[in-house]
N, CA, C and O atoms as CSV, one atom per row, in Angstrom:
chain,resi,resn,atom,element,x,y,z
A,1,UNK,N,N,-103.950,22.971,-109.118
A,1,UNK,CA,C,-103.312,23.733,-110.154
A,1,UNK,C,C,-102.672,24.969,-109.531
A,1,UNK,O,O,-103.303,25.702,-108.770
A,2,UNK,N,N,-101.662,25.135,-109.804
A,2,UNK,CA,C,-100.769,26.245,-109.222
A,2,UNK,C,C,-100.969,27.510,-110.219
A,2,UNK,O,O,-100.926,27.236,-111.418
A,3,UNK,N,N,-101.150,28.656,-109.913
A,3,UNK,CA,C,-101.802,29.776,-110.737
A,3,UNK,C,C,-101.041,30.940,-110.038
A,3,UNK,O,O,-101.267,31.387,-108.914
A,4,UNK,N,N,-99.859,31.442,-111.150
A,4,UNK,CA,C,-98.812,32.207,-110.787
A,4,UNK,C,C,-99.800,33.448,-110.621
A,4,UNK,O,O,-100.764,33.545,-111.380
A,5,UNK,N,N,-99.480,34.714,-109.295
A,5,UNK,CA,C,-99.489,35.396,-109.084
A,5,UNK,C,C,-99.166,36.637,-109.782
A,5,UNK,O,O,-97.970,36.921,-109.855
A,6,UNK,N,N,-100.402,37.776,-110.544
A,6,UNK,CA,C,-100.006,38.857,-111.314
A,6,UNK,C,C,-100.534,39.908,-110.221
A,6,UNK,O,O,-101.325,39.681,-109.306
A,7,UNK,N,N,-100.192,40.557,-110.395
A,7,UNK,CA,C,-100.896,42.118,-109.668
A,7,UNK,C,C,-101.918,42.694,-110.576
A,7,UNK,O,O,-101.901,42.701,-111.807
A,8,UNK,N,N,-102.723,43.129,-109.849
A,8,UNK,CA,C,-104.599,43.110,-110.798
A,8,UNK,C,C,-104.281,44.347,-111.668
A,8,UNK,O,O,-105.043,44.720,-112.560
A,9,UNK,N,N,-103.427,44.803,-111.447
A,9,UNK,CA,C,-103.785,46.374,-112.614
A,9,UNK,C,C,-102.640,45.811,-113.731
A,9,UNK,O,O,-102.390,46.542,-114.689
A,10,UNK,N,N,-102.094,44.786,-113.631
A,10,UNK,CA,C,-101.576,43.548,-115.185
A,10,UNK,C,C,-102.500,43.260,-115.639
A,10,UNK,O,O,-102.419,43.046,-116.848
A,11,UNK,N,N,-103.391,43.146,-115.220
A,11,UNK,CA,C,-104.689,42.063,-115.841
A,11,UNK,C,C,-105.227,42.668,-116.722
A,11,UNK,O,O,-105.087,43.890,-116.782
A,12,UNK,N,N,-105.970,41.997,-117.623
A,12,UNK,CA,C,-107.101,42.970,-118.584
A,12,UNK,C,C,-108.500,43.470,-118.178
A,12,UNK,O,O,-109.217,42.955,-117.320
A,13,UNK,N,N,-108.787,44.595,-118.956
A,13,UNK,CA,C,-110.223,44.723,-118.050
A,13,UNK,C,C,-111.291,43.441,-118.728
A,13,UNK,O,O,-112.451,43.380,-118.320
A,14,UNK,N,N,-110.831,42.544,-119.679
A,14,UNK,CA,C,-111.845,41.607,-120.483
A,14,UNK,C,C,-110.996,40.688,-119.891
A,14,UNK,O,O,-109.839,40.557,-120.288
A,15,UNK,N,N,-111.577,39.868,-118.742
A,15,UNK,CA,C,-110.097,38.765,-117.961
A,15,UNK,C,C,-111.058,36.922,-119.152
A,15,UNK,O,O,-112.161,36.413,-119.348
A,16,UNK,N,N,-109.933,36.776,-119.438
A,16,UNK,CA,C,-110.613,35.203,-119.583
A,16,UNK,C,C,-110.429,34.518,-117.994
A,16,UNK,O,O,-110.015,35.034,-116.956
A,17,UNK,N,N,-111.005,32.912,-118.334
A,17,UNK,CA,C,-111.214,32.500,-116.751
A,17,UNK,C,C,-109.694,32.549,-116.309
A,17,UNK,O,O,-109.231,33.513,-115.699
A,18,UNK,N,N,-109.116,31.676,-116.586
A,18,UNK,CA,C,-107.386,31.872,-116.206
A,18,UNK,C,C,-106.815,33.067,-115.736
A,18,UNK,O,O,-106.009,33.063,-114.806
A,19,UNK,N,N,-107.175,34.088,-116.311
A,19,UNK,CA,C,-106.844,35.256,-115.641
A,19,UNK,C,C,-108.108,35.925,-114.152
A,19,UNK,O,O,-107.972,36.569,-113.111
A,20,UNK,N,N,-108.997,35.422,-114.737
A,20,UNK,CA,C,-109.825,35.720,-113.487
A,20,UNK,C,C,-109.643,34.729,-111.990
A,20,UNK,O,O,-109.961,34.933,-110.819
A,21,UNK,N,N,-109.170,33.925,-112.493
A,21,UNK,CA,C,-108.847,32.578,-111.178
A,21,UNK,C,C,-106.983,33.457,-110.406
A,21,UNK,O,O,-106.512,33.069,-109.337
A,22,UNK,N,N,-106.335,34.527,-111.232
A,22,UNK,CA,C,-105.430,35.069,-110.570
A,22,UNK,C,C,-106.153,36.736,-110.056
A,22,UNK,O,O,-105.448,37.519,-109.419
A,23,UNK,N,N,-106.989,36.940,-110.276
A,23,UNK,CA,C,-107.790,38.135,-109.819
A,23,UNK,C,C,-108.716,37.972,-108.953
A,23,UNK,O,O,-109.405,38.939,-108.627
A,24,UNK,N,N,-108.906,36.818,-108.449
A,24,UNK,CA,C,-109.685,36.241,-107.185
A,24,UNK,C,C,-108.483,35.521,-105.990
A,24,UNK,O,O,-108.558,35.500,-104.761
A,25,UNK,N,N,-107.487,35.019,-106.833
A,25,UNK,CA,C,-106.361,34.758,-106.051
A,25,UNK,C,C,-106.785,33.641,-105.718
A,25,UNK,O,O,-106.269,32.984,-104.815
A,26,UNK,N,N,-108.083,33.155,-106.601
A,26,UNK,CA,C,-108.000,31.067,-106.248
A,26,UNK,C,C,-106.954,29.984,-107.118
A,26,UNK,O,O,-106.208,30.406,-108.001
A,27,UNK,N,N,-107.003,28.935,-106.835
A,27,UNK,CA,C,-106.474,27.746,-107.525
A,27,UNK,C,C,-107.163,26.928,-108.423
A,27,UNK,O,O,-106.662,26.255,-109.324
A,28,UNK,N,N,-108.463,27.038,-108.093
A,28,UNK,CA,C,-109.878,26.182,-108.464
A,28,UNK,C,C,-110.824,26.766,-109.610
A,28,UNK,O,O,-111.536,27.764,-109.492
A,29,UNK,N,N,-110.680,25.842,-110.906
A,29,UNK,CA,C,-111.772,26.435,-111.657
A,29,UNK,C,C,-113.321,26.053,-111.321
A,29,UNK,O,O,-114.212,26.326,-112.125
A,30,UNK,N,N,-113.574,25.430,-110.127
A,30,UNK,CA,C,-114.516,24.507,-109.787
A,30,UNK,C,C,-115.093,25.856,-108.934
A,30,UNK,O,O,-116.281,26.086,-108.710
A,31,UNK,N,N,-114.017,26.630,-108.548
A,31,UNK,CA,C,-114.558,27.346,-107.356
A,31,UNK,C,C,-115.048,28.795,-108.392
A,31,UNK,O,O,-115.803,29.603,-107.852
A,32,UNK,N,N,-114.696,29.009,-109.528
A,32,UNK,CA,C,-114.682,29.833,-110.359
A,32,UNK,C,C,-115.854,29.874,-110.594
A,32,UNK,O,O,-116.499,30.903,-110.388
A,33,UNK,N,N,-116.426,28.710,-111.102
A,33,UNK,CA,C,-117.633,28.399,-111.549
A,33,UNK,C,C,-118.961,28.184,-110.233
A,33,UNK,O,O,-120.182,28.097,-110.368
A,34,UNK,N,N,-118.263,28.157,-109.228
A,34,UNK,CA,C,-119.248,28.504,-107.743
A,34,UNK,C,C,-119.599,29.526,-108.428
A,34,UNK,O,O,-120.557,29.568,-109.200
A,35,UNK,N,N,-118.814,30.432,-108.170
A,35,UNK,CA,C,-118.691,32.052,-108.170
A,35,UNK,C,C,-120.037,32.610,-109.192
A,35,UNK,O,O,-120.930,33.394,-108.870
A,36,UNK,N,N,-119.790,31.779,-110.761
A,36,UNK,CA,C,-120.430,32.301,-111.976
A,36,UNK,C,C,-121.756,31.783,-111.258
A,36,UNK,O,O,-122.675,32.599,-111.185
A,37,UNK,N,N,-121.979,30.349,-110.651
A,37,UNK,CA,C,-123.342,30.061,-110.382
A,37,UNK,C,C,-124.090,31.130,-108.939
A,37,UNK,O,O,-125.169,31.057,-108.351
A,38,UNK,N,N,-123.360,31.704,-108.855
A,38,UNK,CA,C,-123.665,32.805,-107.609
A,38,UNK,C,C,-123.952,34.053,-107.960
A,38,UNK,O,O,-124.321,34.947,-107.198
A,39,UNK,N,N,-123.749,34.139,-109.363
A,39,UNK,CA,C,-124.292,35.388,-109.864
A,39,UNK,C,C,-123.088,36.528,-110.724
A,39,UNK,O,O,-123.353,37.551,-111.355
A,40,UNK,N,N,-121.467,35.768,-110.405
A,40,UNK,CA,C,-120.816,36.673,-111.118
A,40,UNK,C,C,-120.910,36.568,-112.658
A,40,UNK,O,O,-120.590,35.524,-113.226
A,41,UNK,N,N,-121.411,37.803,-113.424
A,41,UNK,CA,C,-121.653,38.237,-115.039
A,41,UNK,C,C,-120.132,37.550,-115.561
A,41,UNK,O,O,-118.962,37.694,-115.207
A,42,UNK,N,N,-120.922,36.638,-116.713
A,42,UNK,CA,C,-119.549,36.265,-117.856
A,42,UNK,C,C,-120.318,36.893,-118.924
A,42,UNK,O,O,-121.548,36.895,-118.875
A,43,UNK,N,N,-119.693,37.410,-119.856
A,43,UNK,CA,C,-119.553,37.858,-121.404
A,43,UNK,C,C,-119.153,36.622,-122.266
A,43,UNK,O,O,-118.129,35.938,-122.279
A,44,UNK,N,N,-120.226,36.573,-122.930
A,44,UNK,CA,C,-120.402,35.001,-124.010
A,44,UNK,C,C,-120.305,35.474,-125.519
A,44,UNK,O,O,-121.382,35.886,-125.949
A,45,UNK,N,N,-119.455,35.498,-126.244
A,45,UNK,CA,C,-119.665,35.986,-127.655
A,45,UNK,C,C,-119.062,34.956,-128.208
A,45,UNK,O,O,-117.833,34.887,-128.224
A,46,UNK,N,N,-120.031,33.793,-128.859
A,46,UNK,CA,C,-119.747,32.756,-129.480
A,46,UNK,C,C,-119.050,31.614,-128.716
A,46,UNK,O,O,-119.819,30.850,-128.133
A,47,UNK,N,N,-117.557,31.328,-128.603
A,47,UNK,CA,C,-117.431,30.770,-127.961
A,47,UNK,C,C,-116.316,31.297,-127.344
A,47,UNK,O,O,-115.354,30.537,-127.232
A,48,UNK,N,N,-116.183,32.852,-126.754
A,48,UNK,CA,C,-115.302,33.114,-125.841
A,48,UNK,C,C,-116.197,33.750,-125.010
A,48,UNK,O,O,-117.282,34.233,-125.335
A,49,UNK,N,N,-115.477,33.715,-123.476
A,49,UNK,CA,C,-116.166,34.090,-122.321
A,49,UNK,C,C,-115.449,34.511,-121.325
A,49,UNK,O,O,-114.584,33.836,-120.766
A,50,UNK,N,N,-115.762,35.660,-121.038
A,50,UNK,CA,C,-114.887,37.003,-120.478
A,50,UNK,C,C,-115.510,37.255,-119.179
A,50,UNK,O,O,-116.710,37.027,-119.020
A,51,UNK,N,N,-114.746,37.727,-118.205
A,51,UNK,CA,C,-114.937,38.608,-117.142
A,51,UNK,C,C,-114.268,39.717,-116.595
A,51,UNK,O,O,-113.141,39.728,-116.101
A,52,UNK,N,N,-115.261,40.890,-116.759
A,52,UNK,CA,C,-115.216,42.431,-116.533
A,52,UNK,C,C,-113.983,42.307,-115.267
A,52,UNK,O,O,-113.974,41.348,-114.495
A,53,UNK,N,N,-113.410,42.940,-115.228
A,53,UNK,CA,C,-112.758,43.116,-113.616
A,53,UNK,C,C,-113.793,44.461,-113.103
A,53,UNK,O,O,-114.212,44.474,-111.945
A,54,UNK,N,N,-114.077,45.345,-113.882
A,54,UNK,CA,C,-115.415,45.419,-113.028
A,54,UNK,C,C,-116.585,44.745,-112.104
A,54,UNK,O,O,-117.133,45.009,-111.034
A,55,UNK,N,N,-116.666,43.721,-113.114
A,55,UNK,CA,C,-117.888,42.796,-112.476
A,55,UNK,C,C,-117.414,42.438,-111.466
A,55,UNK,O,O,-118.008,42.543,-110.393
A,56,UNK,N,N,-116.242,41.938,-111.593
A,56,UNK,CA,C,-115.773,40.992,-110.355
A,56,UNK,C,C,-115.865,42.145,-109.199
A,56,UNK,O,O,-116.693,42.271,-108.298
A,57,UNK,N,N,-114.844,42.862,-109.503
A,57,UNK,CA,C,-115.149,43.876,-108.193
A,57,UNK,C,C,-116.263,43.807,-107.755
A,57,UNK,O,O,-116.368,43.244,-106.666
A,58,UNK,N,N,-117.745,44.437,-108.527
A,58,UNK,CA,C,-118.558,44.623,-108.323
A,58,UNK,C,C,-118.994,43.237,-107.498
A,58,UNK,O,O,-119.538,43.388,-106.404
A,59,UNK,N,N,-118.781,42.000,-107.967
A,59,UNK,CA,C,-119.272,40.523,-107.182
A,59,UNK,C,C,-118.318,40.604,-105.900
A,59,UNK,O,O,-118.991,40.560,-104.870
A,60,UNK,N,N,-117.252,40.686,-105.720
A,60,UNK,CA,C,-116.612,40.701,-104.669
A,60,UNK,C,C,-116.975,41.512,-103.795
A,60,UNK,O,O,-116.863,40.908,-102.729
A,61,UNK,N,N,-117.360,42.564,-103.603
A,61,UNK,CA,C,-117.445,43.357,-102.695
A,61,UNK,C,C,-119.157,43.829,-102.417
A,61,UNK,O,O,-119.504,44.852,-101.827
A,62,UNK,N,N,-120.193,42.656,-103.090
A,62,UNK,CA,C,-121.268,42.560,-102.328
A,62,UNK,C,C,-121.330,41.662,-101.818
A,62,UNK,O,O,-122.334,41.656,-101.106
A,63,UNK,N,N,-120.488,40.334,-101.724
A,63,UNK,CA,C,-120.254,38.852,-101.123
A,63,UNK,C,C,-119.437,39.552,-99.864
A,63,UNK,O,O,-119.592,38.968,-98.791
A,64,UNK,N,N,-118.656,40.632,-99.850
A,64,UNK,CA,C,-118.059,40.438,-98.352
A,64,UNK,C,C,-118.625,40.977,-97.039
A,64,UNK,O,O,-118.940,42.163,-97.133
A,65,UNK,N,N,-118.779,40.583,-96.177
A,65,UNK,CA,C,-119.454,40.315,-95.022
A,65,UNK,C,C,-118.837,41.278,-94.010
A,65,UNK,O,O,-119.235,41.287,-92.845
């Protein structure tokens, strides 16, 4: 899946996955869902499910080495 390129301060701070798969800069919702099983926080209210670009930051930058 090809996943056009936004610049992160476009994004919302409440990203749905689609927008979070261009704020990680992957292609893969498979790899998205690595990510969630690794510990990155989703926001569940009924049946929508959000991610902080906080969080992510916050997940990204204790995963880097």
């Amino acid at each position: 899946m090809k996943i056009k390129a936004v610049p992160r301060d476009e994004l919302p701070e409440s990203m749905n996955y689609k927008q979070a798969l261009q704020w990680f800069n992957i292609g893969s919702y498979n790899t998205l869902y690595d990510f969630i099983a690794e510990g990155l926080p989703v926001t569940v209210i009924g049946n929508v499910k959000r991610i902080s670009k906080t969080n992510a930051q916050k997940f990204w930058d204790e995963h880097t080495k």
